[in-house]
N, C-alpha and C positions, 0 to 999 in steps of 0.2 A: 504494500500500500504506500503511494508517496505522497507523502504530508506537505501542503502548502502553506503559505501564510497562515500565524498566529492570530486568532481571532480576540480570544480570549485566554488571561492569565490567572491564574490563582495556586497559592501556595500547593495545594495538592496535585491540580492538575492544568495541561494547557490545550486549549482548544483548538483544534485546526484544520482549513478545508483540507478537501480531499477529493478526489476524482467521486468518490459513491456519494459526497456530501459532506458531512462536518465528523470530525474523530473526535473524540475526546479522551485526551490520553492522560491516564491518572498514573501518580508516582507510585512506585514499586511498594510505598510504607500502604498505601492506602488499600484498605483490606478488598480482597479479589470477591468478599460475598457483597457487597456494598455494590460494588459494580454490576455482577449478576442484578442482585435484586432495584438497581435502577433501571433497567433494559427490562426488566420483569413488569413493573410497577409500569412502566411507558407503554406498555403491550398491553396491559390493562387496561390501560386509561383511554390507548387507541379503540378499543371495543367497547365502547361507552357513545362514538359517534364525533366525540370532539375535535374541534379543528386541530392536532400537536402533528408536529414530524412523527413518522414512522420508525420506530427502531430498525434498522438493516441485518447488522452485525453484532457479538461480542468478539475481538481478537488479543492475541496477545503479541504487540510490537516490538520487540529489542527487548522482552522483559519484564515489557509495563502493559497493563488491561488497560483496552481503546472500544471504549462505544461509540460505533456509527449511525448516525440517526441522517434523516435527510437534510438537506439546508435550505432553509428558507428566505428569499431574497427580501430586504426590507429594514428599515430601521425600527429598532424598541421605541415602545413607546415612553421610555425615561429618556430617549434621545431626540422623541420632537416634542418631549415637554421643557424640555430644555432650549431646543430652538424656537418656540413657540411659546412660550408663555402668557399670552394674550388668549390661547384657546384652550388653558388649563381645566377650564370647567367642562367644554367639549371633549375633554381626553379622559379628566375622572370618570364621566358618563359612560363611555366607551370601557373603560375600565370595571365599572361595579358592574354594568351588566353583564361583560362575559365572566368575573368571577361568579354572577349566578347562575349564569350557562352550567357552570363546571359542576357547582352545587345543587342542581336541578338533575345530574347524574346518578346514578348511583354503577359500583364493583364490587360486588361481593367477594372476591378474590382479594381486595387492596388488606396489608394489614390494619388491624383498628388504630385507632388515633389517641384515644383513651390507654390503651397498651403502651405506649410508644411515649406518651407524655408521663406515666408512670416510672416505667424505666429510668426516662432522665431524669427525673426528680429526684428518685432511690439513688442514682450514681451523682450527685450532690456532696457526699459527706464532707469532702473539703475545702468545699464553698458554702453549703449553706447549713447552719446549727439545724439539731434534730427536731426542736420546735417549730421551726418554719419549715419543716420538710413535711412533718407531721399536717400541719395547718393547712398545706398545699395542697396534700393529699388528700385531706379530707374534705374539702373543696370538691377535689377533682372527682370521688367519688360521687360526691351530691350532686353533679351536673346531670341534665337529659342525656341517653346515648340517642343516637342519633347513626344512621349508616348512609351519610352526604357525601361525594368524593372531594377531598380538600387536597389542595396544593401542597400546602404548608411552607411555599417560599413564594406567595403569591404578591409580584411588586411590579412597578413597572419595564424593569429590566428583562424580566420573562416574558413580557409580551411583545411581540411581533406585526409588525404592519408593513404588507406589505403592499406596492404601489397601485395596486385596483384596490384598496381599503381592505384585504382582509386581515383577520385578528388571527396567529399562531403562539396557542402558549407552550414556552416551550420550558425545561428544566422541571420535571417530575420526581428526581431525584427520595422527595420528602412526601410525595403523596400518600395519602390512608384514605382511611372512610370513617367519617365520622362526624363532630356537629361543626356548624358552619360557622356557626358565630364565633368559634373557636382560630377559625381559620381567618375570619375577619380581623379576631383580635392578634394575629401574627403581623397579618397586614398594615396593622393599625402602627405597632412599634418599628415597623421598618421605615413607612414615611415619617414616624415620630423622630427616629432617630437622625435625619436629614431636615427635616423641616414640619416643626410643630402646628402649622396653620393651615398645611397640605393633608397633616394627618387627621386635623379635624374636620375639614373639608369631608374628608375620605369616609370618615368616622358616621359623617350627618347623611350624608347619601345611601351609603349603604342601610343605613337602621330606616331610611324612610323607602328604598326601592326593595327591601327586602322585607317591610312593616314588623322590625323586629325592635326593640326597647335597646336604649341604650344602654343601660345599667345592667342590660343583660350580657351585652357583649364584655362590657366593661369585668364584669366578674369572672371574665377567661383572660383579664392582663395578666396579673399573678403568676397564674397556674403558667400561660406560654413564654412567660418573660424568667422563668425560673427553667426551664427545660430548654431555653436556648442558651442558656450557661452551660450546657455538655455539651454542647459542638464549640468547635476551636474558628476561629475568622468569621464569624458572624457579626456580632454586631460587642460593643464596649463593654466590659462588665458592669461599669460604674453605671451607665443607662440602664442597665437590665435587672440592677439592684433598687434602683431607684424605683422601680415599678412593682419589684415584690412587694416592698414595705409600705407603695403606698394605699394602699386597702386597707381598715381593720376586716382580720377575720372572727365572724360571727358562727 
């Protein structure tokens, strides 16, 4: 396979076309089931009906796992909110609706989302005291389940436009099934953590296009801002600490 231009960089892995479409070539530390079950998860999601690239391939290049997915021509839409900021409110729009596209799915094959925000919690101990793991959890337990297919890195970076208008979400990587407002409120800290006026933008749309209560979503910041303390290059701890504590839990 010969790798062209770098699309995309990140500490684990580098992104780059290719004649079948785009590789994604992850470093040798980054666990070989992680990659499986990304090309798993995207296959899934493709059978759901939703606009994303097709997974092609799983390979092994010089060493390192490369998932091929197709490429989609087109700029993110975090790149013409950025050249457009005059039409922020027509690209939010575009935005809360096809995250309810996504959510209006259902994949009963996807892992649970409840499952998986548990985990990271538990694997906590050196971040966060056992009282606030405790209190998390016990949150997390009293929530609705719900079997919604969520992103769970749903931001504008992932989504794709391309030049006839259409919408390609792409990076599945984090997807489950499970409740939505859950997956709004990941969305929520990631504009938060870039610019706080876009997140409540983001914040007011979604709980009015989706008629769902703020205070509802609001009670999954905790729980997702404590569980993305186990992944590594996310987002700042000092942000994500800042939003566990600021709830009391009752």
């Amino acid at each position: 396979m010969k790798l062209e231009n770098v699309i995309v960089e990140r500490p684990y892995k580098k992104v780059y076309r290719c004649e079948e479409g785009i590789a994604k070539v992850f470093e040798p530390t980054h666990p070989k089931e992680d990659v499986f079950n990304e090309a798993l998860n995207q296959a899934r999601v493709e059978a759901t009906g939703l606009n994303i690239p097709k997974v092609k391939s799983v390979n092994d290049i010089d060493g390192k796992w490369a998932l091929v997915i197709e490429y989609k021509e087109g700029k993110t839409l975090e790149e013409l909110m950025t050249e457009h900021p005059e039409k922020m409110d027509e690209y939010l729009e575009q935005f809360v609706d096809l995250q309810l596209e996504i959510h209006s799915k259902t994949a009963p094959l996807l892992g649970k989302l409840k499952d998986k925000l548990t985990r990271q919690i538990n694997g906590l101990k050196d971040v966060v005291d056992a009282t606030t793991r405790y209190e998390l959890l016990t949150r997390l337990d009293s929530m609705p389940k719900h079997h919604k297919v969520c992103h769970g890195d749903y931001n504008p970076s992932n989504v794709i436009v391309g030049e006839d208008g259409s919408l390609y979400i792409v990076d599945w990587a984090h997807a489950t099934q499970g409740n939505a407002s859950a997956d709004a409120a990941m969305t929520y800290l990631l504009f938060a953590l870039k610019d706080q006026k876009i997140a409540d933008k983001y914040m007011n749309l979604f709980c009015k296009k989706s008629d769902t209560a703020k205070q509802y979503v609001q009670q999954w910041l905790p729980i997702v801002a404590a569980a993305q303390l186990a992944k590594e290059h996310v987002m700042e701890k000092e942000f994500l600490m800042k939003w566990i504590d600021i709830f009391d839990y009752q």
